[in-house]
Predicted model as a PDB file, atoms N, CA, C, CB and O in Angstrom, pLDDT in the B-factor column:
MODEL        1                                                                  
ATOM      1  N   UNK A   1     -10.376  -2.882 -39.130  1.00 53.00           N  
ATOM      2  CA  UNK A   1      -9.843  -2.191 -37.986  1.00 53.00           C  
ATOM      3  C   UNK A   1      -9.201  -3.239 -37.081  1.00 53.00           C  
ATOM      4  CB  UNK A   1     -10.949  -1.379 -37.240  1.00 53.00           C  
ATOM      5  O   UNK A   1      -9.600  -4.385 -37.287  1.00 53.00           O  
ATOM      6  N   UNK A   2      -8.226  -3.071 -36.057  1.00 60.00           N  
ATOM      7  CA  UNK A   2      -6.880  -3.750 -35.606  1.00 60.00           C  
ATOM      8  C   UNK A   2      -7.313  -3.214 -34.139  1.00 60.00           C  
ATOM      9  CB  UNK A   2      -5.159  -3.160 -36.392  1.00 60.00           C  
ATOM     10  O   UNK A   2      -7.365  -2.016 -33.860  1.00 60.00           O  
ATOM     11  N   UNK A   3      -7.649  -4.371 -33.150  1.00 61.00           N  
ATOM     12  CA  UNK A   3      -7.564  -3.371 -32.147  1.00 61.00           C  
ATOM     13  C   UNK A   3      -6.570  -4.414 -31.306  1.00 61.00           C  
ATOM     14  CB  UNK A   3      -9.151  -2.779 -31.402  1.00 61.00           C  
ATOM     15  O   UNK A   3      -6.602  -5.634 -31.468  1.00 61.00           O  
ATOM     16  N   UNK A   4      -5.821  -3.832 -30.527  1.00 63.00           N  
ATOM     17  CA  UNK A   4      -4.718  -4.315 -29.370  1.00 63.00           C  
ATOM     18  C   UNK A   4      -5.321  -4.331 -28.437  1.00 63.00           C  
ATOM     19  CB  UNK A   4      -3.513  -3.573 -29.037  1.00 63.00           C  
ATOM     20  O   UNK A   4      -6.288  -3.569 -28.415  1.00 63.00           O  
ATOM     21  N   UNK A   5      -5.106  -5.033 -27.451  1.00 68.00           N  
ATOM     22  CA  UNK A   5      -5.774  -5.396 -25.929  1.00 68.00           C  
ATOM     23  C   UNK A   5      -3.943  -6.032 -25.159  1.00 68.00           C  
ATOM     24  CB  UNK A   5      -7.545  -7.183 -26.116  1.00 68.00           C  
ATOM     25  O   UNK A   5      -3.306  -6.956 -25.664  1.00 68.00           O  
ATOM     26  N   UNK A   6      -3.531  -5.314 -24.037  1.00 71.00           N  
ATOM     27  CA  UNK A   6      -4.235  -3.999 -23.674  1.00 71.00           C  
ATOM     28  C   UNK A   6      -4.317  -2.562 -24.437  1.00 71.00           C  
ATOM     29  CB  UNK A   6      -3.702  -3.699 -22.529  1.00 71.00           C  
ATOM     30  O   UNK A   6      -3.339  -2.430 -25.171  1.00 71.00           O  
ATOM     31  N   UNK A   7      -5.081  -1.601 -24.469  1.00 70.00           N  
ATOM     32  CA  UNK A   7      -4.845  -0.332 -25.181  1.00 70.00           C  
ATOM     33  C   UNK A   7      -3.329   0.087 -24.266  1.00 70.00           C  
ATOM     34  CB  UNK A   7      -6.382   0.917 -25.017  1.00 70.00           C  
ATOM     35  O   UNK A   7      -3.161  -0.297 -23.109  1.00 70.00           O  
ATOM     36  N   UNK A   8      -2.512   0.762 -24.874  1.00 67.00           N  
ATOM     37  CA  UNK A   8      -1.156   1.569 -24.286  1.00 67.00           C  
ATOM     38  C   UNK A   8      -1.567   2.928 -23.992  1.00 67.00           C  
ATOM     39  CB  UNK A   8       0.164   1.665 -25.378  1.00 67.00           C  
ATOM     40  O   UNK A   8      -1.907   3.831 -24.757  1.00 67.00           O  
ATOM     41  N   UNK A   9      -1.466   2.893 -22.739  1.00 73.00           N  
ATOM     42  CA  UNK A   9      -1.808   4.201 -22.049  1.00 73.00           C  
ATOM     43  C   UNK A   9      -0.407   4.885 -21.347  1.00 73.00           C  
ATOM     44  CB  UNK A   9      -3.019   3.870 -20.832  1.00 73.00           C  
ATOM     45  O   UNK A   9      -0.217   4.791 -20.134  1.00 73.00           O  
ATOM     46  N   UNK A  10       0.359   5.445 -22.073  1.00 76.00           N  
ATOM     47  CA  UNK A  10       1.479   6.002 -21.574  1.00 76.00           C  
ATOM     48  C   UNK A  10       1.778   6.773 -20.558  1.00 76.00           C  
ATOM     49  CB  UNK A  10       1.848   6.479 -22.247  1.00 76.00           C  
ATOM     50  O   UNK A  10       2.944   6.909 -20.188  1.00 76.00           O  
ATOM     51  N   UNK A  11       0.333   7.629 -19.731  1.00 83.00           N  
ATOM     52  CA  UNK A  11       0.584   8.021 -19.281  1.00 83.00           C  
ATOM     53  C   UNK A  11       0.378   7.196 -17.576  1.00 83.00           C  
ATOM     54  CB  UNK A  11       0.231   8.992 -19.874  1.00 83.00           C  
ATOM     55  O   UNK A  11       0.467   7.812 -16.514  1.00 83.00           O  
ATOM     56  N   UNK A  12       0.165   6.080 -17.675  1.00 81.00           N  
ATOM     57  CA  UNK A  12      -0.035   5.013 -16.772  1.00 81.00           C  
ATOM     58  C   UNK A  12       1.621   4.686 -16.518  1.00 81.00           C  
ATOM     59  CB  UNK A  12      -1.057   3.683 -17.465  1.00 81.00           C  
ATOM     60  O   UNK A  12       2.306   4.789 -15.500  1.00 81.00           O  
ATOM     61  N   UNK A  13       1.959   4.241 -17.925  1.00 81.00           N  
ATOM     62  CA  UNK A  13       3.834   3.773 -17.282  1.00 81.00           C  
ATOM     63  C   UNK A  13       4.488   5.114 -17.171  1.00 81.00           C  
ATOM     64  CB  UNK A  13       5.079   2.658 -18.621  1.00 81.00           C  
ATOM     65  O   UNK A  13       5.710   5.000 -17.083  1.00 81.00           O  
ATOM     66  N   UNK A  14       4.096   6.241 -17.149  1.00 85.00           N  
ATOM     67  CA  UNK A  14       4.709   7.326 -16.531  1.00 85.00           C  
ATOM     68  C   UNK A  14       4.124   7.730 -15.023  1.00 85.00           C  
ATOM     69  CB  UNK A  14       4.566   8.473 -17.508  1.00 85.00           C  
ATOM     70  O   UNK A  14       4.822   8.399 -14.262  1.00 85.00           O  
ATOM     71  N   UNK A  15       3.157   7.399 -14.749  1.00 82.00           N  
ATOM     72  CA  UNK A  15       2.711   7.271 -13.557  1.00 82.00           C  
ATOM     73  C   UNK A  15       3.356   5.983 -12.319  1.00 82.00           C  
ATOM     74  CB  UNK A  15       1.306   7.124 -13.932  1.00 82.00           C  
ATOM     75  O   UNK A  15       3.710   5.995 -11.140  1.00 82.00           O  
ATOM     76  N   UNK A  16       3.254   5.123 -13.254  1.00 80.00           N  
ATOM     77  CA  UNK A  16       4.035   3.966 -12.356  1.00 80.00           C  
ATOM     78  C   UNK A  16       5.561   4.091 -11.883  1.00 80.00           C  
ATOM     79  CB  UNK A  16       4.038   2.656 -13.188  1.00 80.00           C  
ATOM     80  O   UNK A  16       6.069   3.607 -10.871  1.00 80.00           O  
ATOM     81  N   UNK A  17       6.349   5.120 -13.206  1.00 83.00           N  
ATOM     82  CA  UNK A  17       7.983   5.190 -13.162  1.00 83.00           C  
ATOM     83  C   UNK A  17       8.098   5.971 -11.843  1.00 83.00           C  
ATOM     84  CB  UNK A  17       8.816   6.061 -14.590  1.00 83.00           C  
ATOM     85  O   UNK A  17       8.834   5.640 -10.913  1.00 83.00           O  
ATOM     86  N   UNK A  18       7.055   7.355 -11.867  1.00 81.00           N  
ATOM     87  CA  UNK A  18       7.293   8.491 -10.716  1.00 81.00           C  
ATOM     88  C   UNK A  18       7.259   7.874  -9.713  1.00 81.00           C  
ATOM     89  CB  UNK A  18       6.369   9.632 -10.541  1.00 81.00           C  
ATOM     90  O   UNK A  18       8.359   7.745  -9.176  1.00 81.00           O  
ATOM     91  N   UNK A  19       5.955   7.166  -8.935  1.00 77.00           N  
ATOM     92  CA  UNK A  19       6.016   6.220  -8.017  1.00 77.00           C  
ATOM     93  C   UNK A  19       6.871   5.405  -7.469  1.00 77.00           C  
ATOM     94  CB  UNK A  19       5.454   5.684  -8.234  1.00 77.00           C  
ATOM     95  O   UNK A  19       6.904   4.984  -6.313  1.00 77.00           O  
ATOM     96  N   UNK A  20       7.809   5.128  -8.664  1.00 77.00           N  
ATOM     97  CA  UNK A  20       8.872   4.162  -8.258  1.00 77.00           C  
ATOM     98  C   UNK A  20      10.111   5.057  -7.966  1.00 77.00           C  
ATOM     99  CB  UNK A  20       9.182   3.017  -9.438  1.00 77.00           C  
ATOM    100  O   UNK A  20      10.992   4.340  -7.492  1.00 77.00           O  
ATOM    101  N   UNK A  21      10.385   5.944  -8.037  1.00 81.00           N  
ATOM    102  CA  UNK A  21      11.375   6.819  -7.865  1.00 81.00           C  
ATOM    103  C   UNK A  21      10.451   7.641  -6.426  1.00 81.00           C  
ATOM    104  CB  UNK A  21      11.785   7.794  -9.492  1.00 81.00           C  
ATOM    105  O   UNK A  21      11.308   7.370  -5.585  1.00 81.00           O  
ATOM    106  N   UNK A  22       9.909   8.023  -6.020  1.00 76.00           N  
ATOM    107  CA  UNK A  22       9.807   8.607  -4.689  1.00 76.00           C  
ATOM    108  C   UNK A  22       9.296   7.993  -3.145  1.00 76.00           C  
ATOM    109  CB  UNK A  22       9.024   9.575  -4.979  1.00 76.00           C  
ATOM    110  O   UNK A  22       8.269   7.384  -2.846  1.00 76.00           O  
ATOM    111  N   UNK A  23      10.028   8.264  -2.624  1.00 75.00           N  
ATOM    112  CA  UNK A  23       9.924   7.397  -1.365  1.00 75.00           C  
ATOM    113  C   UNK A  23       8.817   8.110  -0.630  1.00 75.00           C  
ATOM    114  CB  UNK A  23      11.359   7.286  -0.446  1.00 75.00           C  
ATOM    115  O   UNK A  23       8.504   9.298  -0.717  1.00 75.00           O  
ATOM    116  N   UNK A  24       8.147   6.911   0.305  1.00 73.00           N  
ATOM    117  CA  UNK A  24       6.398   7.255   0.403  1.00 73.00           C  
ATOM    118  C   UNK A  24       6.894   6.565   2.265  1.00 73.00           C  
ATOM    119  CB  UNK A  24       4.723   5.899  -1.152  1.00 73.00           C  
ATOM    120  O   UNK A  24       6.776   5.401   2.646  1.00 73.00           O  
ATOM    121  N   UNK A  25       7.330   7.537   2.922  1.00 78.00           N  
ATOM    122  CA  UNK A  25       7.486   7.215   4.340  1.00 78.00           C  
ATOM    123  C   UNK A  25       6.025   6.254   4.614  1.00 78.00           C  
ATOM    124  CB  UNK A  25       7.621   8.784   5.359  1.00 78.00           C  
ATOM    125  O   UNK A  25       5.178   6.240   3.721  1.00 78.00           O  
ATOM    126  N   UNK A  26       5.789   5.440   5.938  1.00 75.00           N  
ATOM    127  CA  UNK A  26       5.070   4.878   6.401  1.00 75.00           C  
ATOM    128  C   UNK A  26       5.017   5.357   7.862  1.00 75.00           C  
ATOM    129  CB  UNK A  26       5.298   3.702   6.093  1.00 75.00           C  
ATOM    130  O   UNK A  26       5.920   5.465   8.691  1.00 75.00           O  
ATOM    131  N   UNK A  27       3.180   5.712   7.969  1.00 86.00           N  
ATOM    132  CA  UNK A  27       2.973   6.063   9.567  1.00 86.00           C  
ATOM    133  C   UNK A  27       3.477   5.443  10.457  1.00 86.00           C  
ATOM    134  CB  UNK A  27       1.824   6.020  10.021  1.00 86.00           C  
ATOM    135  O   UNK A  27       3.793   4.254  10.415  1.00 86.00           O  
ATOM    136  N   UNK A  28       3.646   6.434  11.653  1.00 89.00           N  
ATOM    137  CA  UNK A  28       4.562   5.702  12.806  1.00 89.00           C  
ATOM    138  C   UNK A  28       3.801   4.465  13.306  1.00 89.00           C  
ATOM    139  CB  UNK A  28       4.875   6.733  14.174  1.00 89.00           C  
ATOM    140  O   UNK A  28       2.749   4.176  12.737  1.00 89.00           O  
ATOM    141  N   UNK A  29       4.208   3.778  14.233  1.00 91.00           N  
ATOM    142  CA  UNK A  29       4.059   2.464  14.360  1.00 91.00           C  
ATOM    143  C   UNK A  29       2.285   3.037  15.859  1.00 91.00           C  
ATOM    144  CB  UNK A  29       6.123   1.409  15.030  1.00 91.00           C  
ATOM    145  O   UNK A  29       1.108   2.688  15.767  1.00 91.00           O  
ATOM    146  N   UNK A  30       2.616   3.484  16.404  1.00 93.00           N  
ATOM    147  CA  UNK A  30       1.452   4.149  16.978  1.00 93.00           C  
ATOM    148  C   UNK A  30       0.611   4.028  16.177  1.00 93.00           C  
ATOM    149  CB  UNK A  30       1.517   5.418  17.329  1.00 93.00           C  
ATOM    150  O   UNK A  30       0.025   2.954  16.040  1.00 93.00           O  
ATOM    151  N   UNK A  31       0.283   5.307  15.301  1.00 94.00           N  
ATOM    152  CA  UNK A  31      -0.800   5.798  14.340  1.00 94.00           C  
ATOM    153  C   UNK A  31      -0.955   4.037  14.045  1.00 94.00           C  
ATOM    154  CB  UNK A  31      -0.261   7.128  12.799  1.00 94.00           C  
ATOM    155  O   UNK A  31      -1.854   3.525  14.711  1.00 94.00           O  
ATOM    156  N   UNK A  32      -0.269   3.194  13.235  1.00 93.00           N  
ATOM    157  CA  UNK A  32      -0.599   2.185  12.433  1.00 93.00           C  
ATOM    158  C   UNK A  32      -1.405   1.223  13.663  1.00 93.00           C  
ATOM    159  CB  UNK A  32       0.822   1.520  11.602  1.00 93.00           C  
ATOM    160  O   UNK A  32      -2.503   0.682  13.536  1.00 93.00           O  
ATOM    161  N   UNK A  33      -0.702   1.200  14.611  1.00 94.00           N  
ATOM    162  CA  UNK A  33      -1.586   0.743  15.645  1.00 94.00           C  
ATOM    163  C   UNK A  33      -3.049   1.348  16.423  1.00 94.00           C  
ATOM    164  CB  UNK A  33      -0.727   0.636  16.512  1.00 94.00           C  
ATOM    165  O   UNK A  33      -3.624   0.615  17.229  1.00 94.00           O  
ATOM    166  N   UNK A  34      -3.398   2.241  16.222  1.00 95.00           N  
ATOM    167  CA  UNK A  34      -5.137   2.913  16.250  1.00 95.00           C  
ATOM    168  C   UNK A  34      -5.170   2.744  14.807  1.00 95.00           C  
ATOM    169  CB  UNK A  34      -5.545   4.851  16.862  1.00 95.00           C  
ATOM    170  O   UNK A  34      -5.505   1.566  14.936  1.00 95.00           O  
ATOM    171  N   UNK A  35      -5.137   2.832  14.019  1.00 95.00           N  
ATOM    172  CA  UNK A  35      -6.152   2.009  12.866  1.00 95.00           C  
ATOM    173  C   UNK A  35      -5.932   0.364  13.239  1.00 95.00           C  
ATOM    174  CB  UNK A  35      -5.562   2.358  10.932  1.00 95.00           C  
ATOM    175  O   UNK A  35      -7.008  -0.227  13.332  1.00 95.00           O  
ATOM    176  N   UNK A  36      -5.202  -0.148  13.379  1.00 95.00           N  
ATOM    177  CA  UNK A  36      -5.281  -1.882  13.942  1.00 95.00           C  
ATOM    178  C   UNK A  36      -6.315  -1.740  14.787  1.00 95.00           C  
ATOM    179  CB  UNK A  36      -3.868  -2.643  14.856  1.00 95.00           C  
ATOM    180  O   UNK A  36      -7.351  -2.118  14.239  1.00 95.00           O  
ATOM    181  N   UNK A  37      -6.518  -1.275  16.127  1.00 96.00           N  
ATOM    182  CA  UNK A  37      -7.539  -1.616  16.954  1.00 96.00           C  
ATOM    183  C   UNK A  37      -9.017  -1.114  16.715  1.00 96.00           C  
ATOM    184  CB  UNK A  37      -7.125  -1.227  18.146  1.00 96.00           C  
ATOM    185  O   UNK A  37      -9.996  -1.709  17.166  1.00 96.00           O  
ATOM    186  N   UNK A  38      -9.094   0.223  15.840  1.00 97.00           N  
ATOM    187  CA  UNK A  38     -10.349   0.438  14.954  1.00 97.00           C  
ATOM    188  C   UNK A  38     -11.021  -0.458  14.137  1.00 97.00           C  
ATOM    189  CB  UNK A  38     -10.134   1.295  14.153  1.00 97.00           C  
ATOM    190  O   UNK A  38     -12.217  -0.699  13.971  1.00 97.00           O  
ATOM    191  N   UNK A  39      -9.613  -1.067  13.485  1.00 96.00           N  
ATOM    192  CA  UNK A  39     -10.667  -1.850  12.330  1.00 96.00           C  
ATOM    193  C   UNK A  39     -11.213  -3.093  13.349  1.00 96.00           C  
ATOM    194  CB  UNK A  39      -9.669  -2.617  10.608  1.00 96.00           C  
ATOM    195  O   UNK A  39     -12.340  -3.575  13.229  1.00 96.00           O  
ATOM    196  N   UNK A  40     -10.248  -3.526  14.354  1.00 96.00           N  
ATOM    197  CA  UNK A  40     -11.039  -4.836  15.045  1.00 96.00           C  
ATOM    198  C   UNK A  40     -11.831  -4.324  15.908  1.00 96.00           C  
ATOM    199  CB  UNK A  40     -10.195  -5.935  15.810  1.00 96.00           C  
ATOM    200  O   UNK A  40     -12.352  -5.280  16.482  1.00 96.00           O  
ATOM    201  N   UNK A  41     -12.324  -3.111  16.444  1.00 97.00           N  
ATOM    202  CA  UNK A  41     -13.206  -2.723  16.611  1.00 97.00           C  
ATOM    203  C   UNK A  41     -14.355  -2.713  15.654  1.00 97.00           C  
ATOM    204  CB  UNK A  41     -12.868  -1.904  16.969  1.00 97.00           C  
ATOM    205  O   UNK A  41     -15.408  -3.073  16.180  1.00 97.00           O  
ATOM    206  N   UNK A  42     -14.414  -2.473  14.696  1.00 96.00           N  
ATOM    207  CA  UNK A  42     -15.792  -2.752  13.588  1.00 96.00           C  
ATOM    208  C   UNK A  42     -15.633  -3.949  12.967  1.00 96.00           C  
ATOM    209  CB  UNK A  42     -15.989  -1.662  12.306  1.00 96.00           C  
ATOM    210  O   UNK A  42     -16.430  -4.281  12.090  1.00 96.00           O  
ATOM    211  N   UNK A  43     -14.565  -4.776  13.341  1.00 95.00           N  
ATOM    212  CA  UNK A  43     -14.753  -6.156  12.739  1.00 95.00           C  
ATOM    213  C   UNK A  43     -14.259  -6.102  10.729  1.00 95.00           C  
ATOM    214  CB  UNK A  43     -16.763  -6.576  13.093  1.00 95.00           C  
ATOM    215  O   UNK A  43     -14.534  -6.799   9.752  1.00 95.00           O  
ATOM    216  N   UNK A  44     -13.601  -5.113  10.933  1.00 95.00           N  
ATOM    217  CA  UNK A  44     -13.298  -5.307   9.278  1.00 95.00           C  
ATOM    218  C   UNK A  44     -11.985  -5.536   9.140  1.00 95.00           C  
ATOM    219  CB  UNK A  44     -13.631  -4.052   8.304  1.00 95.00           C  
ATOM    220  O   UNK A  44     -10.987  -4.886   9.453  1.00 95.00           O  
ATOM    221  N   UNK A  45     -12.286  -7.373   8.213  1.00 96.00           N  
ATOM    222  CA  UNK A  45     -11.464  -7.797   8.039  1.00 96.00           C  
ATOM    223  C   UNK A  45     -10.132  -7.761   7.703  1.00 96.00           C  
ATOM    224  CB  UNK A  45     -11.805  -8.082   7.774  1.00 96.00           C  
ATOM    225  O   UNK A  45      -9.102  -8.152   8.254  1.00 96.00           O  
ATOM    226  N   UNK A  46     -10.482  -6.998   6.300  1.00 95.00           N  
ATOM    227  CA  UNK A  46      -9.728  -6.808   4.969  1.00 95.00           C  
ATOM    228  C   UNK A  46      -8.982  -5.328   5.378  1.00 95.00           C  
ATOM    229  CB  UNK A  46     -10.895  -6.741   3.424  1.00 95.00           C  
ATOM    230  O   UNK A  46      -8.252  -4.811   4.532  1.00 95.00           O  
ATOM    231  N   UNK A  47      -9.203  -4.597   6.822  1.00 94.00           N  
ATOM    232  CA  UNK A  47      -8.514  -3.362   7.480  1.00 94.00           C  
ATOM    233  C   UNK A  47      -7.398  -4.056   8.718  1.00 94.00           C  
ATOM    234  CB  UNK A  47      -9.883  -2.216   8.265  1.00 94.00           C  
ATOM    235  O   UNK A  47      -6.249  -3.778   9.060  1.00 94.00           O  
ATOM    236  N   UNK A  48      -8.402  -5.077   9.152  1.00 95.00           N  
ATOM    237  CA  UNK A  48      -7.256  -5.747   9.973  1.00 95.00           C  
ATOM    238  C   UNK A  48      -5.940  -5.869   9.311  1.00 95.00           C  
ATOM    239  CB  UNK A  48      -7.634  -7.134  10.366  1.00 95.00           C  
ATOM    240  O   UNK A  48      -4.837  -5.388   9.572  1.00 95.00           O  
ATOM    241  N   UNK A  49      -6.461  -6.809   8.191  1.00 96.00           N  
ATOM    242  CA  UNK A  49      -5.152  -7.552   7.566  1.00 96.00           C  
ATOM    243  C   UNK A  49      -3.815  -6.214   6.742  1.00 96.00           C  
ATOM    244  CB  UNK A  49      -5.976  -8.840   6.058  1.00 96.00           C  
ATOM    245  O   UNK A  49      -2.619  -6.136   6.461  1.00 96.00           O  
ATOM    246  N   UNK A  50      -4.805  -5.582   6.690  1.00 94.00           N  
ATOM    247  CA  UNK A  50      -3.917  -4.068   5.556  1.00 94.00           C  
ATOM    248  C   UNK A  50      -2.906  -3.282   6.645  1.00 94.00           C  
ATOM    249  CB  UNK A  50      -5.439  -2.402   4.808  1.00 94.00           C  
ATOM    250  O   UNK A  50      -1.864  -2.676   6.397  1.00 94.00           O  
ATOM    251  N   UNK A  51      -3.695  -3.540   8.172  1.00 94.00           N  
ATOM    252  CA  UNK A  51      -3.119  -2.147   9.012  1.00 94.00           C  
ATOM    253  C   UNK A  51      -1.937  -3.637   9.963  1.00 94.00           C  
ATOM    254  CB  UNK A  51      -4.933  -0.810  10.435  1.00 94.00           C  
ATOM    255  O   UNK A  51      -0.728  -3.504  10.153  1.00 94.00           O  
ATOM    256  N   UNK A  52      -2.373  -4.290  10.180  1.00 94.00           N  
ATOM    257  CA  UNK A  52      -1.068  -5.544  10.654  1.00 94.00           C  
ATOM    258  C   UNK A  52       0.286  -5.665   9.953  1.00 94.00           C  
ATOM    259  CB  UNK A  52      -1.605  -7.100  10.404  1.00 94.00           C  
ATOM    260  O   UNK A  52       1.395  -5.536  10.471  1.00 94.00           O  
ATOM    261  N   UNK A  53      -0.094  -6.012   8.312  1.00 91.00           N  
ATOM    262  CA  UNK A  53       1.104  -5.947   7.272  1.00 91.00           C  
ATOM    263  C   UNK A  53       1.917  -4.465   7.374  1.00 91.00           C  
ATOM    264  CB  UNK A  53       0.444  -6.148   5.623  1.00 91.00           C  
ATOM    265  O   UNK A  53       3.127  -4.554   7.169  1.00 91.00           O  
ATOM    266  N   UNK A  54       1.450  -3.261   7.634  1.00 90.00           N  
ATOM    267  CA  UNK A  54       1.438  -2.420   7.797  1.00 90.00           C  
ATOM    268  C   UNK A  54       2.954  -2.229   8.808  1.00 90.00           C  
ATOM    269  CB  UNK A  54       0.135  -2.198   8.088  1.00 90.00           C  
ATOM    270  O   UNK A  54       4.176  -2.138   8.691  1.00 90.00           O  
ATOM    271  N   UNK A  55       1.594  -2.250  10.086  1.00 91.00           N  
ATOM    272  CA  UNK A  55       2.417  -2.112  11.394  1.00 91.00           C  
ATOM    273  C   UNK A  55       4.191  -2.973  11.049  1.00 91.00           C  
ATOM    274  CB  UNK A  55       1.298  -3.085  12.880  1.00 91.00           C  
ATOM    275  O   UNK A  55       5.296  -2.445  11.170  1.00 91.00           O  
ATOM    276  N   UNK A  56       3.894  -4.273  10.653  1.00 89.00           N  
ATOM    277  CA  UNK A  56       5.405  -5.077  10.351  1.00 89.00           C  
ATOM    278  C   UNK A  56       6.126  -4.628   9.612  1.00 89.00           C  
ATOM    279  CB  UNK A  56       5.448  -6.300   9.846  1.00 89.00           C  
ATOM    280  O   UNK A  56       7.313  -4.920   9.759  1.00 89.00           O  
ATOM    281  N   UNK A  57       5.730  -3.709   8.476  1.00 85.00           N  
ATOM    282  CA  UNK A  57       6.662  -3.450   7.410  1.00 85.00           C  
ATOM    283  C   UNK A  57       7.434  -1.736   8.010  1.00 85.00           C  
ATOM    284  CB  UNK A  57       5.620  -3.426   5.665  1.00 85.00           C  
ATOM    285  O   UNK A  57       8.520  -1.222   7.743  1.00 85.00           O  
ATOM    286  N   UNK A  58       6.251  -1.254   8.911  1.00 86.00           N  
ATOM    287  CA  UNK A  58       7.016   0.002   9.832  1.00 86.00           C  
ATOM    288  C   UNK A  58       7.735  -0.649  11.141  1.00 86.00           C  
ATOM    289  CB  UNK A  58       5.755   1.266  10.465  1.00 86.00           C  
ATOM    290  O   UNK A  58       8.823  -0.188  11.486  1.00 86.00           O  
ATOM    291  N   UNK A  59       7.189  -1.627  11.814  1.00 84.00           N  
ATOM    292  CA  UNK A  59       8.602  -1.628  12.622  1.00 84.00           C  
ATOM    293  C   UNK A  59       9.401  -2.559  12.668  1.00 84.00           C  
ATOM    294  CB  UNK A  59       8.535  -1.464  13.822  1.00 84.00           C  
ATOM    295  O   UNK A  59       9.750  -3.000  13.763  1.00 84.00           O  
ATOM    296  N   UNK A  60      10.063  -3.275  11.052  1.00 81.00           N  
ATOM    297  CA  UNK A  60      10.986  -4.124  10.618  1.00 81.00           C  
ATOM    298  C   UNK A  60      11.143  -3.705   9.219  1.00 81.00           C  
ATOM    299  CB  UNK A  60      10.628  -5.546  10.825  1.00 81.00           C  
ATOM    300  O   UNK A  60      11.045  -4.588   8.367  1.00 81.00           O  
ATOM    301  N   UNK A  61      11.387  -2.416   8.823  1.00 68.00           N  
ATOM    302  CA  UNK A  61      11.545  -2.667   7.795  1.00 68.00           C  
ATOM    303  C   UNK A  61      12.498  -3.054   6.335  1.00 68.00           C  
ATOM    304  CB  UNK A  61      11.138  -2.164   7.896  1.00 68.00           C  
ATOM    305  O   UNK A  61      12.373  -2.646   5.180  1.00 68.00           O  
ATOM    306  N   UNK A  62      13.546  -4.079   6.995  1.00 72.00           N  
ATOM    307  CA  UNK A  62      14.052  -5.367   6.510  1.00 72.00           C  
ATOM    308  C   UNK A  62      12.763  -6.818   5.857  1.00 72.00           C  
ATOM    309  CB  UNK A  62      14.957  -5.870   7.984  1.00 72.00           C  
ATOM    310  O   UNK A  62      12.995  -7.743   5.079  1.00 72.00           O  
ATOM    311  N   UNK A  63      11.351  -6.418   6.645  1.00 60.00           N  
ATOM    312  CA  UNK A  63      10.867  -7.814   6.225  1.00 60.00           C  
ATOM    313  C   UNK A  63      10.381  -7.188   4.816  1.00 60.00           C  
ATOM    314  CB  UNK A  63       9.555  -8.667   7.321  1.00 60.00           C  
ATOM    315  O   UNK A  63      10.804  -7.857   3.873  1.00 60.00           O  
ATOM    316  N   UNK A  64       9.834  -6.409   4.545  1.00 53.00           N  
ATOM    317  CA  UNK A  64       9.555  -5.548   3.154  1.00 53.00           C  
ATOM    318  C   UNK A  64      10.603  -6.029   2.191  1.00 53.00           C  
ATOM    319  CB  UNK A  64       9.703  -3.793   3.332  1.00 53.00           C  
ATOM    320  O   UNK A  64      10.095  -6.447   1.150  1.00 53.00           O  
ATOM    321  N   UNK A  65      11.615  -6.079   2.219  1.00 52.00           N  
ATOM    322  CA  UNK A  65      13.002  -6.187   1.592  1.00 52.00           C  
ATOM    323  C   UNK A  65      12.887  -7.019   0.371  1.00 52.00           C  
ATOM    324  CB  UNK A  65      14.080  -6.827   2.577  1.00 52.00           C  
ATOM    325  O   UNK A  65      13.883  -7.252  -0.314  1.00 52.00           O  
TER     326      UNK A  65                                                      
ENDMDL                                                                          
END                                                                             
């Protein structure tokens, strides 16, 4: 028996293609800013850093580019 690593799961690169074809707006710069001051309110890190990148890529979004 022959096994391949990775297994081909087709319906994964059909999942990835759709994704790439539909545009996924980003919350207004507000909203992104109350989750910024929530997460540094509970001190979580890894929410800081997600809702900051965030906030920049909604109100520049040229730096995304």
């Amino acid at each position: 028996m022959t096994a391949r690593w990775p297994v081909r799961r087709p319906t994964e690169s059909a999942a990835i293609r759709a994704a790439g074809r539909s545009a996924r707006p980003l919350p207004s710069v507000p909203a992104l800013m109350a989750a910024l001051v929530d997460a540094v309110d509970r001190s979580d890190r890894e929410g800081i850093c997600l809702a900051a990148h965030r906030v920049v890529r909604a109100a520049a979004p040229e730096v995304g580019e």
